[in-house]
N, C-alpha and C positions, 0 to 999 in steps of 0.2 A: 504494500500500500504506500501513496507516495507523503511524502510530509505534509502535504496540501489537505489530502482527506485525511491525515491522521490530527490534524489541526482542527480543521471540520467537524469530525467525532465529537470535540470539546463542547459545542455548542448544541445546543437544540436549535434546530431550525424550525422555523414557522411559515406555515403555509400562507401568504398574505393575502392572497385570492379566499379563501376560507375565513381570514379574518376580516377581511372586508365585509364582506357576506352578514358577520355573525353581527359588525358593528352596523351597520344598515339595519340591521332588525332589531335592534335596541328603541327601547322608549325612550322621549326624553327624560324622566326617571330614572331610570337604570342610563342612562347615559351622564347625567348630573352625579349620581353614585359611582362609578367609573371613575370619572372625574377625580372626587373627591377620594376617593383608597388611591389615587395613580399621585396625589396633591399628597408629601410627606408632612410638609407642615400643618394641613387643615386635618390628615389623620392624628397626632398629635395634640392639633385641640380638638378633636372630639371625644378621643383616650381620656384627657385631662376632665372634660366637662362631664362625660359620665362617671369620672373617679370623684369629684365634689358631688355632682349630684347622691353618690352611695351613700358619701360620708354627711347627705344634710347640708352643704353647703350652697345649695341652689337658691337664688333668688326668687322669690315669688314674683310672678309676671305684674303684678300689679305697684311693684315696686321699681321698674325698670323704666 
């Protein structure tokens, strides 16, 4: 095998024609969700904002 595809092997390759596909048929919902898991820092505060809200830290809406 030559170094090229043993290089190759390392990666997973993605079919992009499939992924097109699969992103085409997304809601805008599940496209805004995407979004925001592919967004490192808005996962981060969401992590953070459910960890206050466990511990009771959540603001009432009426106070905002």
């Amino acid at each position: 095998m030559s170094k090229a595809l043993k290089e190759m092997d390392k990666y997973e390759l993605v079919n992009l024609e499939r992924l097109a596909y699969l992103l085409k048929g997304l809601s805008p919902a599940e496209l805004e969700t995407l979004e925001i898991l592919l967004d490192k820092e808005a996962s981060i505060t969401i992590s953070q904002s459910l960890k206050e809200l466990e511990q009771g830290k959540g603001i009432p809406i009426e106070e905002w």
